[in-house]
N, C-alpha and C positions, 0 to 999 in steps of 0.2 A: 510251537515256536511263535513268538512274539509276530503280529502285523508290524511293528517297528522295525524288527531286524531286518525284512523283506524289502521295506521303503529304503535302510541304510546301504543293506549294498544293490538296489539298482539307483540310489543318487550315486554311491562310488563308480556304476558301470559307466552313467549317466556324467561323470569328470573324466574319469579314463578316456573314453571316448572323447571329448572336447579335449586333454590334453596330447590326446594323437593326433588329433583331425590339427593341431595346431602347430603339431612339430611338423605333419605332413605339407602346410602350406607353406612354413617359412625356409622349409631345404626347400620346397618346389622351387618357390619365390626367390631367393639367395642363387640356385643354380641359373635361373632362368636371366633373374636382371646381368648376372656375369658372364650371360652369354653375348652381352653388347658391348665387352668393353673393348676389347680390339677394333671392333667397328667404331665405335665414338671416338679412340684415338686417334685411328686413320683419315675418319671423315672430317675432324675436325682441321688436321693438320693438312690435308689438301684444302678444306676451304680456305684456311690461313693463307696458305701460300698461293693460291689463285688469286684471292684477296690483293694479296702483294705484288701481283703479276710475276710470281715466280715460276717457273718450272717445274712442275709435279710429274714430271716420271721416275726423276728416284726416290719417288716414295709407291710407285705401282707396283706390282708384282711381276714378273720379265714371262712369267709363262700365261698364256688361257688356261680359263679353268671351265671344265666341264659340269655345272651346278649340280648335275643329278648323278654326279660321280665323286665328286670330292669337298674335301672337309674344309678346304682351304676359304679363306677371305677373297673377294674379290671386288673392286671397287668399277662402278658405271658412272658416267657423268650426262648429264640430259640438258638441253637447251630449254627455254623457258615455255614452251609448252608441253614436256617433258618427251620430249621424241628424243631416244637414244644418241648420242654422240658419239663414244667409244665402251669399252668396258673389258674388262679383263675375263670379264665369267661368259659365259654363252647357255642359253637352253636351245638344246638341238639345232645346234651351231648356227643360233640369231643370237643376238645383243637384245637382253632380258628388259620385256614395254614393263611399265607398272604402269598401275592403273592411276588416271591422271587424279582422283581423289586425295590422293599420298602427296600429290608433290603442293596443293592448296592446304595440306595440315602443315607442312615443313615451310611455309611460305610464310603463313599466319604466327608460327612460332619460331619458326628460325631452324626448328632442329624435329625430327618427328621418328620414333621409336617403334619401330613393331615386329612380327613374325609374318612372314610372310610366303605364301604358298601355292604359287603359280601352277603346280600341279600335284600329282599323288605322290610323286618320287622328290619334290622335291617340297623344304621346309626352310626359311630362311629365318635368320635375325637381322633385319635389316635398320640400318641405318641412313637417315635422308637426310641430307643438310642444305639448307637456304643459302645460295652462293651469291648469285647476283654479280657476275664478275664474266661477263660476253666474251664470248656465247656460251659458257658454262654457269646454269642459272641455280643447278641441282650436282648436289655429290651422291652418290647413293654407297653404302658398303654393306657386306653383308655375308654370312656365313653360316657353314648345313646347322643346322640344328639337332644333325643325328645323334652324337655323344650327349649332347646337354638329355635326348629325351630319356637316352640308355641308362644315363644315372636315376631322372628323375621316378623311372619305373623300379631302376634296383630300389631306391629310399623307400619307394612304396609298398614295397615286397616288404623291406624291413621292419617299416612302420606296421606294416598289416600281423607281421608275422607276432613284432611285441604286444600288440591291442592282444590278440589270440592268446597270446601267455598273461598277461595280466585279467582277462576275460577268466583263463582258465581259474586261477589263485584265484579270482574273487568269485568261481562257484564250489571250487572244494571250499573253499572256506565258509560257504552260505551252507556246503552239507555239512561239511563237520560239526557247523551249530546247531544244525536241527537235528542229529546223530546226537549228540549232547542233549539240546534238552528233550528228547522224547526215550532217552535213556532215562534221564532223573525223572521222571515222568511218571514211568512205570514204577 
């Protein structure tokens, strides 16, 4: 069999691969950024309204939520040196510290976006917003991250599972050519 045929399908294994590794990142990336958008709506709409000196409790949630129990949103508000003020969520029934590095990125930019992970049981997406509106200098909101990671390992099952089949096809297909030509061969 041909040196040529050899180099053509490990470049194809060599694109397959790159066109997995690519569908793999932008479902990772697509699930993961839309894990913020409740939070950015919420956060932003209580700064609004703080802003205005409105009223933000009917936009909080009427129950606590248990962070290392449920899936729900729950929004915290912190004073300007980010010492908690109220918050709807609890770990191990305290009012959730961030650490005060978060609330000088949300300060700087007005708004600051991350995942965050105070301990092993729990994963958050949390959202920070620059309030500025005494004594609430910080909105925080933020929610489990558990379903977002459940899909993103099913996509990766599936991704893995198509690389594996397309992997397949492109070694029968390398034997059946050299099945062929070491038949003409003879």
């Amino acid at each position: 069999m041909k040196h040529s045929s050899l180099l053509t399908h490990f470049a194809a294994a060599v694109i397959i691969t790159g066109i997995m590794l690519t569908i793999y990142a932008t479902v990772q990336q697509a699930h993961r950024m839309g894990a913020n958008d409740p939070q950015l709506q919420l956060a932003r709409d209580i700064s609004t309204f703080l802003k205005e000196g409105k009223s933000v409790n009917k936009l909080l949630p009427a129950d606590t939520i248990d962070l290392a129990k449920s899936l729900a949103v729950f929004v915290a508000m912190y004073d300007a040196e980010g010492n908690p003020l109220n918050s709807t969520g609890f770990i191990d029934g305290k009012l959730p510290q961030l650490p005060h590095g978060l609330f000088a990125e949300a300060k700087a930019t007005g708004e600051h976006d991350i995942t965050w992970q105070p301990n092993a049981a729990i994963r958050q997406a949390l959202v920070i917003d620059a309030v500025q509106s005494s004594p609430v200098a910080y909105v925080a909101v933020g929610r489990s991250l558990q379903e977002v990671e459940v899909r993103e390992n099913n996509r990766s099952t599936m991704v893995f599972i198509a690389w594996v089949a397309c992997m397949g096809v492109l070694a029968l297909h390398f034997i059946f050519q050299w099945w062929i030509a070491n038949k003409n061969n003879r």
